[in-house]
C-alpha positions in Angstrom: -26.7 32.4 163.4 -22.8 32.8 162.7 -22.5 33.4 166.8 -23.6 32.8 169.7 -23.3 34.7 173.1 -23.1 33.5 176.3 -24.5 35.3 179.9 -21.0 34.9 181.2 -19.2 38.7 180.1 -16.3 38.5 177.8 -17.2 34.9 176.6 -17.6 34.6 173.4 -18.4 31.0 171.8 -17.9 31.4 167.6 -19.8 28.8 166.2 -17.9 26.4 163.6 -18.1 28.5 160.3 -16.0 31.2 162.1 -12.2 31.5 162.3 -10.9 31.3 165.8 -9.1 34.3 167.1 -7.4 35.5 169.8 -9.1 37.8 172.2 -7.7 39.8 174.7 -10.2 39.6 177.2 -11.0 43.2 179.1 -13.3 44.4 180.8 -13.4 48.2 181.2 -10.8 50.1 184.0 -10.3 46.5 184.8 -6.5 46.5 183.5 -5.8 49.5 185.2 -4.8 47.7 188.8 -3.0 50.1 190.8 -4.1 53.8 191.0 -1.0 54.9 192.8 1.1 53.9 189.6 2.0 56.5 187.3 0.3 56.7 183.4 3.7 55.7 182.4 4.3 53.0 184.9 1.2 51.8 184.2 1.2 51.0 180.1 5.5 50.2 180.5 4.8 47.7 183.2 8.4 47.1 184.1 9.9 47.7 180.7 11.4 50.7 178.4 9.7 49.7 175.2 6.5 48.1 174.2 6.8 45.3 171.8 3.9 45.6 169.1 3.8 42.4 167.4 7.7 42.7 167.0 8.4 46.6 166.4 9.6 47.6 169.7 8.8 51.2 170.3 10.0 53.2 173.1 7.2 53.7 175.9 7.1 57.7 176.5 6.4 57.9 172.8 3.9 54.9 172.7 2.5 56.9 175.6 2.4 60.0 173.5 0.2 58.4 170.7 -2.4 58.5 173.3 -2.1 62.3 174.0 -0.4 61.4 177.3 1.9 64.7 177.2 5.3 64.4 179.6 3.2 66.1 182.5 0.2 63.6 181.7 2.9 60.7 182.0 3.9 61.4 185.4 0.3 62.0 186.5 -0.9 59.5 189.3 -3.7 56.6 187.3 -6.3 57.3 190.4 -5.8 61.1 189.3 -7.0 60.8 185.7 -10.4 62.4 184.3 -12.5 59.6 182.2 -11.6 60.2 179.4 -7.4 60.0 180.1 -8.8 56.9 181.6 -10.6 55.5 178.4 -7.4 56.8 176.4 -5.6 54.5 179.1 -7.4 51.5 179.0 -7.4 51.9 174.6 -3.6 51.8 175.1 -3.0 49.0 177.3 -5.6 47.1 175.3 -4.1 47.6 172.3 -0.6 46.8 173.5 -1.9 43.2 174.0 -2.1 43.0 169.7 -5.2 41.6 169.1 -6.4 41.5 165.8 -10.1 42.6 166.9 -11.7 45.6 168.6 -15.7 46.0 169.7 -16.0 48.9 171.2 
């Protein structure tokens, strides 16, 4: 067995044959803390661009990558449907640069 799993969520243990890598651990709607924020707010956290493993891109357009129109910026995170809130999470998660993704 190349892995094993443990009952803890989000641990992963890789057994000795496997490379270790970096994971950026989330759980779902777990990164997105404060429902009163903004969709911009929320993925900018503080900052005008996002840094993506040393390309800084500016935030509305990161934002726009994600469909997150200039209305849908300003929208309020507790007012999002599902799926702007999976599109959310997708691009907060991938702001963290990890270089794996189970979905």
């Amino acid at each position: 067995m190349l892995a094993r799993t443990v009952s803890k969520v989000n641990e992963f243990v890789p057994s000795a044959r496997l490379p270790k890598l970096p994971s950026g651990s989330s759980v779902q709607y777990s990164s997105v803390s404060f429902p009163r924020f903004k969709v911009y707010e929320e993925i900018a956290e503080g900052s005008d661009e996002v840094d993506l493993n040393g390309r800084k891109v500016n935030t509305r357009a990161y934002c726009s990558w994600y469909n997150f129109k200039s209305t849908d910026q300003n929208k309020k995170v507790g007012m999002l449907s599902g799926g702007e809130r999976n599109r959310l999470h997708l691009a907060k998660t991938l702001k963290q640069s990890g270089n794996l993704l189970l979905l």
